[in-house]
N, C-alpha and C positions, 0 to 999 in steps of 0.2 A: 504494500500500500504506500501511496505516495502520496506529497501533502500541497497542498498550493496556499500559497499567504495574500490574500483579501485585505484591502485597507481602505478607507474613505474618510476624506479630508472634509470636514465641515468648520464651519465659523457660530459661533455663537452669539455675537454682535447681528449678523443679519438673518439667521436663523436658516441658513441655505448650507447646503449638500451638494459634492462633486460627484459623480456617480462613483459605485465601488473601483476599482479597478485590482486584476489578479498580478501580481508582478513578480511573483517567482515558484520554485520548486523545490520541495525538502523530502530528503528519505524518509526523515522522522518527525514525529508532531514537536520536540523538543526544540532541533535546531528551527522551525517554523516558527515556533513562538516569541523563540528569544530574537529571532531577527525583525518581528513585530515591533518588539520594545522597540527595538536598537533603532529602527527605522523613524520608529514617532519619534524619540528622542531628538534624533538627528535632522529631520525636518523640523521641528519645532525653534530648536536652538540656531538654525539656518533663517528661519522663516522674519522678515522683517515687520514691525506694527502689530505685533503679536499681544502687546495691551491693549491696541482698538479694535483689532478681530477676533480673538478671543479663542483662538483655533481650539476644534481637536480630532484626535485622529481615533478611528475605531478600526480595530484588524481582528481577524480570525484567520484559524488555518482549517480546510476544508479538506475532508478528505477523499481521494479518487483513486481508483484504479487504473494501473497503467496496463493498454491493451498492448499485447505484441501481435506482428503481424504475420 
């Protein structure tokens, strides 16, 4: 089983939502989640005006099956 990491950037200031967006792959639910953190983290402390928009990020990791062919 194989894990894909989901994150969606909202602002709390305007009350509006970027759609989710899938932006990687993990063998394990583990390394998925810790790259979630790591991820908000790092967009946040990036992100400029972050007192007047108020961000936050929401992520999961989903889990899939990988078909072979």
């Amino acid at each position: 089983m194989k894990w894909i990491l989901i994150v969606q950037l909202c602002f709390v200031s305007t009350q509006t939502c970027y759609p989710p967006q899938k932006l990687d792959i993990y063998n394990n639910y583990k390394d998925c989640a810790l790259k979630g953190y790591s991820f908000s983290f790092d967009a946040i402390a990036e992100m400029k005006n972050t007192e007047k928009l108020l961000p936050t990020i929401k992520f999961y990791c989903e889990a899939f099956e990988e078909k072979t062919i």
